[in-house]
TORPA-4810 file (N, C-alpha, C, O; in nm, 3 decimals):
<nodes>
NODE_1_-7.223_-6.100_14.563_-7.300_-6.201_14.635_-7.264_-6.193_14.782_-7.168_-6.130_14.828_X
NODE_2_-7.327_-6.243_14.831_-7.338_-6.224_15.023_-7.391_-6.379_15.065_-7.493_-6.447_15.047_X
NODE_3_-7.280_-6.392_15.122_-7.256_-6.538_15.219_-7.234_-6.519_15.372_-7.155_-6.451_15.437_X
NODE_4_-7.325_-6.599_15.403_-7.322_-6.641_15.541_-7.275_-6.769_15.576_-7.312_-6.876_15.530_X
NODE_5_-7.189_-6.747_15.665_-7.072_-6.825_15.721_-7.025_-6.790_15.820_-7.010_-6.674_15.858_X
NODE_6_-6.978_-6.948_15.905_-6.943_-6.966_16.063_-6.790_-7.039_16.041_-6.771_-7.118_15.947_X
NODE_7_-6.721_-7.017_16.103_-6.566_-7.139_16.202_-6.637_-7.184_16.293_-6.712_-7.097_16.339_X
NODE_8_-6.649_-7.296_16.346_-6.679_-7.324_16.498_-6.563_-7.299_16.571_-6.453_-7.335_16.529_X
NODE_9_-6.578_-7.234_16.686_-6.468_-7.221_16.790_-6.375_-7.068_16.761_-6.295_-7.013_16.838_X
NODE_10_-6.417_-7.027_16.628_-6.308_-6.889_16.621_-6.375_-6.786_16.663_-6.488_-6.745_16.636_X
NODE_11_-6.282_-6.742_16.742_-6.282_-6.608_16.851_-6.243_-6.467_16.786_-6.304_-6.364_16.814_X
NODE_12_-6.158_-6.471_16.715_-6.153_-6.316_16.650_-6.253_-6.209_16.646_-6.359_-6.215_16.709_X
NODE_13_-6.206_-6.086_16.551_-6.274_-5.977_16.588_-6.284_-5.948_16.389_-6.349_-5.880_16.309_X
NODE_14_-6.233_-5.995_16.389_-6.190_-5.969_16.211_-6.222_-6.119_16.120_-6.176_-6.230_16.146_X
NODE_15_-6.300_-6.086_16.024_-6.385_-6.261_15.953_-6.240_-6.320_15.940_-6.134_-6.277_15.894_X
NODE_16_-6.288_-6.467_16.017_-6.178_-6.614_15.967_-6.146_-6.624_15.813_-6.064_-6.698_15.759_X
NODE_17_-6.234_-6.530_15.754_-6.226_-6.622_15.564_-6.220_-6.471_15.479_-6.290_-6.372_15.461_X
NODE_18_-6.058_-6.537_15.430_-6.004_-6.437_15.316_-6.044_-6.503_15.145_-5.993_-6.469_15.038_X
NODE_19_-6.126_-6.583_15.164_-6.067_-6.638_15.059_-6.238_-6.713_14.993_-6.307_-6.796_15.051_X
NODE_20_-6.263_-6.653_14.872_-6.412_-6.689_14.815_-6.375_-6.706_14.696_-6.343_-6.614_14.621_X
NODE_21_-6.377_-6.845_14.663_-6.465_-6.907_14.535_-6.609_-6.976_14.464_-6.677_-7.073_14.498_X
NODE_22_-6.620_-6.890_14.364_-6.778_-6.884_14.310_-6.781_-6.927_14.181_-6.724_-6.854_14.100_X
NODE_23_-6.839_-7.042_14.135_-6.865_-7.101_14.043_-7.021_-7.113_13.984_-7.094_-7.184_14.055_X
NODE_24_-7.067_-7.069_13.894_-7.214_-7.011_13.833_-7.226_-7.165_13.711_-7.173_-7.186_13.602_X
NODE_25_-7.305_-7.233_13.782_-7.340_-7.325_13.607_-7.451_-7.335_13.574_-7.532_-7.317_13.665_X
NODE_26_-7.504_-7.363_13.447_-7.615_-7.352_13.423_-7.700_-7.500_13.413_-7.798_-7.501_13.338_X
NODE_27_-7.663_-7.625_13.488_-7.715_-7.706_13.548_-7.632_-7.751_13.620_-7.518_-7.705_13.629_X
NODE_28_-7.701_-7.911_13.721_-7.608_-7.959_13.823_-7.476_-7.953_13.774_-7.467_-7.974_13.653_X
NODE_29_-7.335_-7.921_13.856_-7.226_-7.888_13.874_-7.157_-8.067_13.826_-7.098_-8.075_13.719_X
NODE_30_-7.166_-8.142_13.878_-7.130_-8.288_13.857_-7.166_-8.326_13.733_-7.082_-8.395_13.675_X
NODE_31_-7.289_-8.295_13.661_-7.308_-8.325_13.543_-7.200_-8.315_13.448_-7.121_-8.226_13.478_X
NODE_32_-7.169_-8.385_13.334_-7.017_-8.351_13.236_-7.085_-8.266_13.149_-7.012_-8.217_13.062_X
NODE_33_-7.232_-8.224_13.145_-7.292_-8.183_13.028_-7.317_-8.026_13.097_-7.356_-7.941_13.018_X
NODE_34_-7.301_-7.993_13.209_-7.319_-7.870_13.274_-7.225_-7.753_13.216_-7.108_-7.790_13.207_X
NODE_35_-7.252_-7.597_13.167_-7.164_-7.542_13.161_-7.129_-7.479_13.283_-7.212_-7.480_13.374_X
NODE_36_-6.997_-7.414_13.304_-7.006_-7.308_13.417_-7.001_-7.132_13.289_-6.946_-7.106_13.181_X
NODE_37_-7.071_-7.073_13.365_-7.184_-6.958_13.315_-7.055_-6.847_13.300_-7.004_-6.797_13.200_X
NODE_38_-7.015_-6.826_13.508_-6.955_-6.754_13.558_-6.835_-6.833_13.638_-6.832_-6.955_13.655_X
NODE_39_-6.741_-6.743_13.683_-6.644_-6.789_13.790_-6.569_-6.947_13.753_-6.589_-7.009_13.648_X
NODE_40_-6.494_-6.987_13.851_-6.404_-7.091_13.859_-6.386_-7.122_13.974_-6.421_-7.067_14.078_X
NODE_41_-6.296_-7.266_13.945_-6.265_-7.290_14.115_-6.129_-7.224_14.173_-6.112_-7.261_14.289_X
NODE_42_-6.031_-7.142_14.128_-5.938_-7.114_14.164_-5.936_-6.973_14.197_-5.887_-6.944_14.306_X
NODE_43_-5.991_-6.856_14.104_-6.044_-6.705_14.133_-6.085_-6.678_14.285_-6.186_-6.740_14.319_X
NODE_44_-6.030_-6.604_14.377_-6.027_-6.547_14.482_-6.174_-6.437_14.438_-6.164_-6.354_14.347_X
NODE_45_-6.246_-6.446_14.483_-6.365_-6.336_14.518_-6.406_-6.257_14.611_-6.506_-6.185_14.600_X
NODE_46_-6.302_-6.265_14.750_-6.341_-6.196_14.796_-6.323_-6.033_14.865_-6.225_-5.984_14.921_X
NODE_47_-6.449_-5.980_14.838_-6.473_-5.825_14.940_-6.404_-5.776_15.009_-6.308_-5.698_15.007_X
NODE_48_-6.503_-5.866_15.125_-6.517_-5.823_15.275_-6.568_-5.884_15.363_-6.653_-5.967_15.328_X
NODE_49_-6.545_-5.873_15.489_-6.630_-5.984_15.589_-6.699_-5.880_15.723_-6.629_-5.809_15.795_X
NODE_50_-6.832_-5.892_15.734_-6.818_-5.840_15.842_-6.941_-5.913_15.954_-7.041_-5.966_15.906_X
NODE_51_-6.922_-5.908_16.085_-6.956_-5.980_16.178_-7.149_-5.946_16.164_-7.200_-5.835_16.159_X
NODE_52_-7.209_-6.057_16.161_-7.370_-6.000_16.122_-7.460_-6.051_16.237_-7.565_-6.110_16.211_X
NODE_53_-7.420_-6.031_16.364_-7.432_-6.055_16.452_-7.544_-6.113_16.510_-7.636_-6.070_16.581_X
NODE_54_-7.504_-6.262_16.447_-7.603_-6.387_16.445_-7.475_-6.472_16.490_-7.356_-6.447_16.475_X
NODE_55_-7.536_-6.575_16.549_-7.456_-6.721_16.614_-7.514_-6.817_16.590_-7.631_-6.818_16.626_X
NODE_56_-7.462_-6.931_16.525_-7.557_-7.074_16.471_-7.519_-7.159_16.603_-7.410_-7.198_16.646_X
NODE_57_-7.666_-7.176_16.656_-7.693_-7.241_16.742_-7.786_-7.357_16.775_-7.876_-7.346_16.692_X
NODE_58_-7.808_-7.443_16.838_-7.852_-7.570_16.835_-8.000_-7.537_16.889_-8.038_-7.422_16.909_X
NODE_59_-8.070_-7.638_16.909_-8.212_-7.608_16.990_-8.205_-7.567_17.138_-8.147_-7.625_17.230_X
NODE_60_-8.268_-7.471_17.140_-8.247_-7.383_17.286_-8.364_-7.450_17.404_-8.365_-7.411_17.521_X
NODE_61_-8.450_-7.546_17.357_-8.544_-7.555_17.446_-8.596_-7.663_17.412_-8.684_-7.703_17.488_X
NODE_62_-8.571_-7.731_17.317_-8.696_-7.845_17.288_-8.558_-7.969_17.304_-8.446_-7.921_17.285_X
NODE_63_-8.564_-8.107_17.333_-8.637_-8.136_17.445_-8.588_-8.063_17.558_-8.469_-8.035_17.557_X
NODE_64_-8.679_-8.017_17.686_-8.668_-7.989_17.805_-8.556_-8.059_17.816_-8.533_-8.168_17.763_X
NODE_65_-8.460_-7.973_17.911_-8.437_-7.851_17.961_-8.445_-7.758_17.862_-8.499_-7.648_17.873_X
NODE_66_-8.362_-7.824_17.713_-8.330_-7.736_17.656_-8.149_-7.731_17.682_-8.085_-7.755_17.785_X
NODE_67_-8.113_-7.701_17.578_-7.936_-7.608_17.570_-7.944_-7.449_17.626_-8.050_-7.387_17.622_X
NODE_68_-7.838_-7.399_17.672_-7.758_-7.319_17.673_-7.742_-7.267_17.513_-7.663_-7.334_17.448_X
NODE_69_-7.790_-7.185_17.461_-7.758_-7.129_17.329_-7.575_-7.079_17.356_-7.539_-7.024_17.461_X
NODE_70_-7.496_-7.107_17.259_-7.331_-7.077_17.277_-7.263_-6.957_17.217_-7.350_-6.870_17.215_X
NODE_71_-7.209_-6.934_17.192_-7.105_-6.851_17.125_-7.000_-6.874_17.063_-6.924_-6.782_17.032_X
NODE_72_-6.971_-7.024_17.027_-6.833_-7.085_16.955_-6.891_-7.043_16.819_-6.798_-7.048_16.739_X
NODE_73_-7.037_-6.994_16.739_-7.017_-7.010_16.567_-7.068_-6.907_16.560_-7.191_-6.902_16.573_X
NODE_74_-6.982_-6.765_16.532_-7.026_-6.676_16.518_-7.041_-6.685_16.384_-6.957_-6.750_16.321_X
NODE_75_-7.156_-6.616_16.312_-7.182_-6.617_16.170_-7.126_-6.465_16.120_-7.142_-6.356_16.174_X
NODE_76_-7.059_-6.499_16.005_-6.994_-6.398_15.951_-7.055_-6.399_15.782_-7.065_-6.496_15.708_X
NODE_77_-7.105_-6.201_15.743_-7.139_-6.224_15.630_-7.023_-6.132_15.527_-6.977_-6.018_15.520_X
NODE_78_-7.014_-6.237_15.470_-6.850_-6.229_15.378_-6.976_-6.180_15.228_-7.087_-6.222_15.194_X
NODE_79_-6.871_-6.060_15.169_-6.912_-6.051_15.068_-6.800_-6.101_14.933_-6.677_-6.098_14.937_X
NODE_80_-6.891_-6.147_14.817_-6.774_-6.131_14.758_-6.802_-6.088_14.567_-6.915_-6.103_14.522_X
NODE_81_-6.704_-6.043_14.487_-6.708_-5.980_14.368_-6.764_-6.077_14.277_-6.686_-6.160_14.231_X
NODE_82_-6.907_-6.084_14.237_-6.978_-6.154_14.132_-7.061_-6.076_14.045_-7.184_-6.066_14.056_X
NODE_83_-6.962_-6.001_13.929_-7.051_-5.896_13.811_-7.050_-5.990_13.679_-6.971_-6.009_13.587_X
NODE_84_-7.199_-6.048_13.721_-7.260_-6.107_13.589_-7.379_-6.064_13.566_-7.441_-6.003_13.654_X
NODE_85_-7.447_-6.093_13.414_-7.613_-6.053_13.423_-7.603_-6.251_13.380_-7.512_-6.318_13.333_X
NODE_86_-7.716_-6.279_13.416_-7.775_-6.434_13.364_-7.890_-6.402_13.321_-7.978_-6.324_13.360_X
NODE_87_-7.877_-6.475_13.233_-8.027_-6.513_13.162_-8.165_-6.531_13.205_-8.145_-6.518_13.326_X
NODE_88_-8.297_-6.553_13.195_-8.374_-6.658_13.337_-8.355_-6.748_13.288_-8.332_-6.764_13.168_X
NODE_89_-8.362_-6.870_13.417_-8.317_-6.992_13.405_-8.295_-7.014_13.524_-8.305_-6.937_13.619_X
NODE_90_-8.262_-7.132_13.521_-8.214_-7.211_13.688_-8.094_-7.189_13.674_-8.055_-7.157_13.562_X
NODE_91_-8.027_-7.197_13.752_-7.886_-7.189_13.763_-7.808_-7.275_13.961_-7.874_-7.296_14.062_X
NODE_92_-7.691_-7.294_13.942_-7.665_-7.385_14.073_-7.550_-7.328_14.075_-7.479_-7.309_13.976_X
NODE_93_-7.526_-7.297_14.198_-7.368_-7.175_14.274_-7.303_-7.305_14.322_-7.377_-7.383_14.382_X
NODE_94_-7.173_-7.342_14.305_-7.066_-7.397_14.324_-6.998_-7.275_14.456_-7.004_-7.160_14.411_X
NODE_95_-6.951_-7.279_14.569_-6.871_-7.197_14.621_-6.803_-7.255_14.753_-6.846_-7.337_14.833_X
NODE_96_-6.685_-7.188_14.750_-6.581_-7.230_14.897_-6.578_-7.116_14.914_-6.583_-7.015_14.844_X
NODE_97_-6.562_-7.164_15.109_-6.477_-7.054_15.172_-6.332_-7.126_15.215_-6.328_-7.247_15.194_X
NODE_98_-6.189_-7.052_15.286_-6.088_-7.078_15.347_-6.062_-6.900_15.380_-6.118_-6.792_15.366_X
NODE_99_-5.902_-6.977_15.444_-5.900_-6.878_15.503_-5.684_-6.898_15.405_-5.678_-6.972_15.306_X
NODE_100_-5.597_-6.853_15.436_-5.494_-6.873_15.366_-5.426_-7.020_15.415_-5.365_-7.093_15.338_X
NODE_101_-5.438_-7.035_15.488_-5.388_-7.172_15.555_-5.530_-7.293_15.555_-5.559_-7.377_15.641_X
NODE_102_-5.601_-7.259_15.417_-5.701_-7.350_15.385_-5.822_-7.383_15.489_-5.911_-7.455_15.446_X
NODE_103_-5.828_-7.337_15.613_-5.937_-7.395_15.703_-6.102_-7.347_15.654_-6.134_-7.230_15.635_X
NODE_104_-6.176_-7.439_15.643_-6.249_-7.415_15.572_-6.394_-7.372_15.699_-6.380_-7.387_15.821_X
NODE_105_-6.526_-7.318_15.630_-6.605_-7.246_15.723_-6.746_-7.357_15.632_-6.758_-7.427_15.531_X
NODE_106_-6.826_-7.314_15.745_-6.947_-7.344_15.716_-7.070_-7.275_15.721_-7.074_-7.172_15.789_X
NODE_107_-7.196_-7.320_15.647_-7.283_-7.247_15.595_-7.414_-7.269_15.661_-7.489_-7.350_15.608_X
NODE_108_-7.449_-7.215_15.758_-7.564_-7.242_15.852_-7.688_-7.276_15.819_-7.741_-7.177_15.768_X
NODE_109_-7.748_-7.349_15.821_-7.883_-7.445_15.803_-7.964_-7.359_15.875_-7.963_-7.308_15.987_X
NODE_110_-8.053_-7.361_15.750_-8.192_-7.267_15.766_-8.338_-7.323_15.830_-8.409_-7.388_15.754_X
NODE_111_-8.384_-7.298_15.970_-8.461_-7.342_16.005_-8.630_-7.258_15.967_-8.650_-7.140_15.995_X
NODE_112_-8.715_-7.329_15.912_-8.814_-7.288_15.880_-8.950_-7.316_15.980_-9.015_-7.416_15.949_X
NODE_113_-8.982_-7.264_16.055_-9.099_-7.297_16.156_-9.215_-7.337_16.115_-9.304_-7.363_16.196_X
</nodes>
Protein backbone atom coordinates (compact mmCIF):
# COMPACT_ATOMS: atom_id res chain seq x y z
CA UNK A 1 0.00 0.00 0.00
CA UNK A 2 1.18 3.66 -0.69
CA UNK A 3 0.50 6.52 1.70
CA UNK A 4 0.73 9.94 1.43
CA UNK A 5 1.90 11.85 4.23
CA UNK A 6 3.24 15.27 5.62
CA UNK A 7 5.16 16.54 9.34
CA UNK A 8 4.44 20.14 9.30
CA UNK A 9 7.66 21.99 9.75
CA UNK A 10 10.14 18.88 8.99
CA UNK A 11 13.05 19.79 7.00
CA UNK A 12 14.94 16.61 6.31
CA UNK A 13 16.06 14.92 3.27
CA UNK A 14 15.13 11.34 4.38
CA UNK A 15 10.94 10.51 5.25
CA UNK A 16 10.09 11.66 9.08
CA UNK A 17 8.08 8.14 9.36
CA UNK A 18 9.70 4.78 10.14
CA UNK A 19 6.96 3.38 11.37
CA UNK A 20 3.39 1.98 9.51
CA UNK A 21 0.51 0.41 10.95
CA UNK A 22 -2.31 -1.16 8.82
CA UNK A 23 -5.34 -2.56 10.00
CA UNK A 24 -7.90 -4.19 7.14
CA UNK A 25 -11.65 -4.76 8.60
CA UNK A 26 -14.36 -5.83 7.01
CA UNK A 27 -16.77 -3.13 8.43
CA UNK A 28 -16.58 0.15 10.49
CA UNK A 29 -13.42 -0.33 12.76
CA UNK A 30 -15.42 0.92 16.14
CA UNK A 31 -18.10 -1.45 15.52
CA UNK A 32 -17.62 -4.63 18.28
CA UNK A 33 -19.19 -6.69 15.45
CA UNK A 34 -16.36 -5.65 12.83
CA UNK A 35 -13.71 -8.24 11.98
CA UNK A 36 -10.13 -7.13 11.22
CA UNK A 37 -9.47 -9.13 7.75
CA UNK A 38 -5.68 -8.14 7.75
CA UNK A 39 -2.94 -6.45 9.94
CA UNK A 40 -3.03 -5.07 13.60
CA UNK A 41 -2.36 -2.22 15.57
CA UNK A 42 1.11 -3.04 16.75
CA UNK A 43 2.90 -4.75 13.31
CA UNK A 44 5.45 -2.26 11.90
CA UNK A 45 4.74 -2.17 7.95
CA UNK A 46 6.93 -0.26 6.81
CA UNK A 47 9.02 -0.19 3.18
CA UNK A 48 10.12 2.90 2.36
CA UNK A 49 9.63 6.57 2.14
CA UNK A 50 10.36 8.61 -0.56
CA UNK A 51 9.93 12.44 -1.14
CA UNK A 52 6.88 12.74 -3.99
CA UNK A 53 7.47 16.04 -4.56
CA UNK A 54 4.20 17.59 -3.62
CA UNK A 55 3.71 20.17 -0.58
CA UNK A 56 0.21 20.45 1.21
CA UNK A 57 -0.64 23.79 0.92
CA UNK A 58 -3.41 26.22 1.78
CA UNK A 59 -5.36 28.40 -0.85
CA UNK A 60 -2.94 30.24 -3.01
CA UNK A 61 -5.33 32.89 -4.31
CA UNK A 62 -8.81 32.87 -3.29
CA UNK A 63 -9.66 35.34 -1.16
CA UNK A 64 -7.45 38.05 -2.88
CA UNK A 65 -4.42 38.51 -2.31
CA UNK A 66 -4.24 35.11 -1.84
CA UNK A 67 -1.20 33.14 0.35
CA UNK A 68 2.23 32.61 -0.39
CA UNK A 69 2.04 28.77 -1.15
CA UNK A 70 4.95 27.34 1.74
CA UNK A 71 7.25 24.68 2.14
CA UNK A 72 6.83 23.59 5.93
CA UNK A 73 4.53 20.12 4.63
CA UNK A 74 6.41 18.37 2.44
CA UNK A 75 4.35 15.27 1.40
CA UNK A 76 6.09 12.10 1.66
CA UNK A 77 4.95 8.78 -0.09
CA UNK A 78 5.77 6.02 2.43
CA UNK A 79 5.25 2.63 1.25
CA UNK A 80 4.37 -0.09 3.25
CA UNK A 81 4.18 -4.32 3.30
CA UNK A 82 0.34 -5.29 2.79
CA UNK A 83 0.21 -9.07 1.02
CA UNK A 84 -3.40 -9.87 1.18
CA UNK A 85 -6.03 -10.96 -1.54
CA UNK A 86 -9.77 -9.71 -0.13
CA UNK A 87 -12.73 -10.77 -1.18
CA UNK A 88 -15.22 -8.01 -3.04
CA UNK A 89 -16.70 -6.18 -0.51
CA UNK A 90 -16.29 -2.94 1.28
CA UNK A 91 -13.70 -2.93 3.45
CA UNK A 92 -12.25 0.25 5.93
CA UNK A 93 -8.16 0.71 6.44
CA UNK A 94 -7.40 1.50 10.06
CA UNK A 95 -3.65 3.05 9.75
CA UNK A 96 -0.84 5.16 11.71
CA UNK A 97 2.08 6.76 10.92
CA UNK A 98 5.18 7.75 13.70
CA UNK A 99 8.32 8.03 13.54
CA UNK A 100 10.44 6.06 16.71
CA UNK A 101 9.99 8.76 19.18
CA UNK A 102 6.11 8.48 18.29
CA UNK A 103 5.59 11.94 16.39
CA UNK A 104 2.89 11.39 14.40
CA UNK A 105 2.27 12.71 10.45
CA UNK A 106 -0.62 13.64 8.58
CA UNK A 107 -2.68 12.75 5.64
CA UNK A 108 -3.43 15.55 3.16
CA UNK A 109 -7.00 16.47 2.22
CA UNK A 110 -8.04 15.98 -1.19
CA UNK A 111 -9.29 18.90 -3.02
CA UNK A 112 -11.75 18.18 -5.80
CA UNK A 113 -12.55 21.21 -8.24
Amino acid sequence: MQFYIYRTGYTGATPPFDIVRVNIFNGIPSNPASISVFGDDTSNRFVSGTDSQMYRIFNSSVPAPGTVPGTTRKIWNIKANVITTLNPGTYWIKYQFADAAMNPGFAPSVTIP
